[in-house]
DSSP file (Angstrom, degrees, kcal/mol; ACC not computed):
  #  RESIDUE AA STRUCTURE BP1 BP2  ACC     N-H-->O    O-->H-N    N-H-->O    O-->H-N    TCO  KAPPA ALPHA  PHI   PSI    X-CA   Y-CA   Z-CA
    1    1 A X    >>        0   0    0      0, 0.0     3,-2.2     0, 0.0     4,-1.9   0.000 360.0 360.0 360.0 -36.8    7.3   -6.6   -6.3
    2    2 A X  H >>  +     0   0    0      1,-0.2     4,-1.6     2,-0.2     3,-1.6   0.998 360.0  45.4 -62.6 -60.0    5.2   -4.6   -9.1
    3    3 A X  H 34 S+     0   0    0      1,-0.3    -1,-0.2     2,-0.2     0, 0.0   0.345 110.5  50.1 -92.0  29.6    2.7   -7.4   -9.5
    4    4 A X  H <4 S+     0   0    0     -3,-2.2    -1,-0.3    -2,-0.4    -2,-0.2   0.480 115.8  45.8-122.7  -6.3    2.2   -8.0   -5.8
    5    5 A X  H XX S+     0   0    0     -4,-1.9     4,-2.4    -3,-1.6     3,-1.8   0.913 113.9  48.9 -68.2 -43.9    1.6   -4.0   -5.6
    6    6 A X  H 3X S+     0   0    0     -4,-1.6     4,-1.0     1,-0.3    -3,-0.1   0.801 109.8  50.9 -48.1 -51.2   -0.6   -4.2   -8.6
    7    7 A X  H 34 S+     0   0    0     -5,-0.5     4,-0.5     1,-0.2    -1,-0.3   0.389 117.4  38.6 -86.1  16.9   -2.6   -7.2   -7.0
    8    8 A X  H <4 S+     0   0    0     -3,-1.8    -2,-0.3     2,-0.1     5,-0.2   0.643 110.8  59.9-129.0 -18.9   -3.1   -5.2   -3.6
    9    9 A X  H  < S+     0   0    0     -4,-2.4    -3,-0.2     1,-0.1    -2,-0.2   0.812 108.5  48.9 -62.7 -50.1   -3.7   -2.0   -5.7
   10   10 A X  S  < S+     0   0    0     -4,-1.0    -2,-0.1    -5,-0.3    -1,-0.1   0.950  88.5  95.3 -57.1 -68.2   -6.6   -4.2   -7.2
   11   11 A X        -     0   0    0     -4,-0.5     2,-4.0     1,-0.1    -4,-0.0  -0.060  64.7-147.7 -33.4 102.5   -8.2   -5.3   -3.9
   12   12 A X  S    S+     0   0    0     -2,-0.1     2,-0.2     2,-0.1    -1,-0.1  -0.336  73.3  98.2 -90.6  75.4  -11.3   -3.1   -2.6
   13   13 A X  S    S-     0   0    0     -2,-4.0     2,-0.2    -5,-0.2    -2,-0.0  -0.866  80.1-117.6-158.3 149.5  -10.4   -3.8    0.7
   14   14 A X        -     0   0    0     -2,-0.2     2,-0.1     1,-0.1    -2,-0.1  -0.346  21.0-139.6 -89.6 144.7   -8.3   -1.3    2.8
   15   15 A X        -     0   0    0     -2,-0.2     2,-0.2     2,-0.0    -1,-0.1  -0.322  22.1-115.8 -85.1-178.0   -4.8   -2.2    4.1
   16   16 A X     >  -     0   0    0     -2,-0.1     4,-1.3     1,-0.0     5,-0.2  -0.595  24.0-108.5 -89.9 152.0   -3.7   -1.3    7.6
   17   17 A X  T  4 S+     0   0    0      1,-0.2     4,-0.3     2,-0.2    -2,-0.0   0.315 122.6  56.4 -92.1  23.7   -1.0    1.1    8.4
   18   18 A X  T  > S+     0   0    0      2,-0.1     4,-3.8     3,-0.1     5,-0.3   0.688 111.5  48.0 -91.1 -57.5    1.2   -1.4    9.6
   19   19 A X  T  4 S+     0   0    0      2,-0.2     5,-0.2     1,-0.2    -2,-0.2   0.909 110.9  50.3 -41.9 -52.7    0.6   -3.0    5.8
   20   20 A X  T >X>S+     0   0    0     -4,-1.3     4,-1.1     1,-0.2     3,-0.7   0.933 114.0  47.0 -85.6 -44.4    1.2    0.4    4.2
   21   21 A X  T 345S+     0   0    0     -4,-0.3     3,-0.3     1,-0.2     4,-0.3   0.953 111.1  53.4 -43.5 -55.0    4.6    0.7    6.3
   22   22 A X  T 3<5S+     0   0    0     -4,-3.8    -1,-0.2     1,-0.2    -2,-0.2   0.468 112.4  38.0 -67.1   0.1    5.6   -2.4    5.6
   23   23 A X  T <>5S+     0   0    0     -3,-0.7     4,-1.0    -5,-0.3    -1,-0.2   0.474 109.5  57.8-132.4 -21.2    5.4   -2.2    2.3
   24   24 A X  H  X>S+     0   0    0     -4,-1.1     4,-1.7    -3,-0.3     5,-0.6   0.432 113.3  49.4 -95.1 -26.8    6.7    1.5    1.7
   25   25 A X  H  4<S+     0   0    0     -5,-0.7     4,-0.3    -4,-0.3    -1,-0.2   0.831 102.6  54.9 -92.7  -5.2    9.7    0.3    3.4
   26   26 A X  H  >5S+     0   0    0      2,-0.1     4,-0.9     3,-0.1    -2,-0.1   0.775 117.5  40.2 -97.6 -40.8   10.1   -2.7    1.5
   27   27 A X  H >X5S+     0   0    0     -4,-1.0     3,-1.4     2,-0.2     4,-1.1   0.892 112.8  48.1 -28.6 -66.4   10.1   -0.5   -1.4
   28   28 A X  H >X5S+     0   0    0     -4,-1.7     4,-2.6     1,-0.3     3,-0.7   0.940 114.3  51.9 -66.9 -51.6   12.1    2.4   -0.2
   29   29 A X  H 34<S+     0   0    0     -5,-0.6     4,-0.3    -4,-0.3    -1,-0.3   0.829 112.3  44.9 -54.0 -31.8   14.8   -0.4    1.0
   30   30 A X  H <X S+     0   0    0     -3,-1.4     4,-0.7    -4,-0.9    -1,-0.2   0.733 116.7  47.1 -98.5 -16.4   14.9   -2.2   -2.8
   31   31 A X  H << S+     0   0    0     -4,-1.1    -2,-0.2    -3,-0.7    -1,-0.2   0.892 116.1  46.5 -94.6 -16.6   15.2    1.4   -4.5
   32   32 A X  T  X S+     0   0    0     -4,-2.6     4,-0.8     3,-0.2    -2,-0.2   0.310 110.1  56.6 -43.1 -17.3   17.9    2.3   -1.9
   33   33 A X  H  > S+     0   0    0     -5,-0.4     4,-4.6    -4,-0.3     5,-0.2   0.870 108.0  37.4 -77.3 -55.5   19.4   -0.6   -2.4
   34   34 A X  H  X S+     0   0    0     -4,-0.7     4,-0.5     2,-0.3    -2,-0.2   0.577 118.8  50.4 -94.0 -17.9   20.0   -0.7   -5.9
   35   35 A X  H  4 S+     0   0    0      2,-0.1     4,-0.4     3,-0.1    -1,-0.3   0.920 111.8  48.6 -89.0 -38.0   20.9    3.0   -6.0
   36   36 A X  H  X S+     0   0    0     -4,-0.8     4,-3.6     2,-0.2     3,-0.5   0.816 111.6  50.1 -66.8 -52.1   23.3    2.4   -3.0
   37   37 A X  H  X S+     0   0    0     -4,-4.6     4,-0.9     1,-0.2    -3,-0.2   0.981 111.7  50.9 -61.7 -77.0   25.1   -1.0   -5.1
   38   38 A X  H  X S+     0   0    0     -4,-0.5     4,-0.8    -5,-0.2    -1,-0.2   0.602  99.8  62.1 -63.2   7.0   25.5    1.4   -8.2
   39   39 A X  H  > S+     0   0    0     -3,-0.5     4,-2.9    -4,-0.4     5,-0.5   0.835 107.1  51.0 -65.3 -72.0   27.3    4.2   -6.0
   40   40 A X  H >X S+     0   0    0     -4,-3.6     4,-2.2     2,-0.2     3,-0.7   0.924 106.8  48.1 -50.2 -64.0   29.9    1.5   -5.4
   41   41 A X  H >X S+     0   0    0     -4,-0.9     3,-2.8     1,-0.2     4,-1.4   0.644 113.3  47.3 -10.4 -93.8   30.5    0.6   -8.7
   42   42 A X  H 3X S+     0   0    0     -4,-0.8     4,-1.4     1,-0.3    -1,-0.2   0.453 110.9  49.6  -9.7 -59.9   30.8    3.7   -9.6
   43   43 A X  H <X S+     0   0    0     -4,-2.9     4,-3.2    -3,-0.7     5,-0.3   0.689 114.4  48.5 -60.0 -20.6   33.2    4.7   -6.6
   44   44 A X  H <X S+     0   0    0     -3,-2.8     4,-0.8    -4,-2.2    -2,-0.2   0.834 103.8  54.3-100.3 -18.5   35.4    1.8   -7.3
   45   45 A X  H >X S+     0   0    0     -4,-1.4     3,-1.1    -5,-0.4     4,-1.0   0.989 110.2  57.0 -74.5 -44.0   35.9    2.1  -10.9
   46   46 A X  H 3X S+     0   0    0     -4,-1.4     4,-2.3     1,-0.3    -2,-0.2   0.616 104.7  43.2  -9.1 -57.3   36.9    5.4  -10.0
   47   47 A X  H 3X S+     0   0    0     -4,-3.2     4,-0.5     2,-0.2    -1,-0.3   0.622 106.9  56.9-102.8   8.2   39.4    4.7   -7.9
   48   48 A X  H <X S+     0   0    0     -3,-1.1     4,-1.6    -4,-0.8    -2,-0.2   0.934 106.3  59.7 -68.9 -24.9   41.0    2.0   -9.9
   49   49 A X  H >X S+     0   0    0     -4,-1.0     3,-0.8     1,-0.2     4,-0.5   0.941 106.1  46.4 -26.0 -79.6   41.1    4.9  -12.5
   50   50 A X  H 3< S+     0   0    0     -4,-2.3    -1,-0.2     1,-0.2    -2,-0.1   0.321 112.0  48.5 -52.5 -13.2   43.1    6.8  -10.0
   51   51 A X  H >< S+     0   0    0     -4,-0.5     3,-0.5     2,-0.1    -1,-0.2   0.900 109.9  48.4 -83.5 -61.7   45.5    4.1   -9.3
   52   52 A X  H << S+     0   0    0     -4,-1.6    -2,-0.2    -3,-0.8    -3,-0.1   0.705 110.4  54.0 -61.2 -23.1   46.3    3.0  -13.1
   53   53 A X  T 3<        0   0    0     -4,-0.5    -1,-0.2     1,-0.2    -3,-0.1   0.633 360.0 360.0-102.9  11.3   47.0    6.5  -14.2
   54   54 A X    <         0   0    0     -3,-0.5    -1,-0.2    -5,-0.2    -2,-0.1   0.616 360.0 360.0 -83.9 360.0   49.6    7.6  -11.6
């Protein structure tokens, strides 16, 4: 995703806002993502924690 921002970063030609939506929303979705995955972890080592030490 960085080097197809990089190459449209490049371009002297203006995107669209439909482009610029689409594309801050494919973002926002892959850094949500990936914060959202390491929440679970996180909650599930947690409660295995809680499980093994009772």
């Amino acid at each position: 995703m960085v080097d197809a921002m990089k190459k449209v970063a490049n371009l002297d030609v203006e995107l669209s806002v439909e482009d610029q939506r689409n594309l801050l929303s494919v973002r926002y979705k892959n850094v949500v993502g990936a914060c959202r995955a390491s929440w679970r972890i996180l909650s599930l080592n947690r409660a295995e924690g809680g499980s093994q030490r009772e």
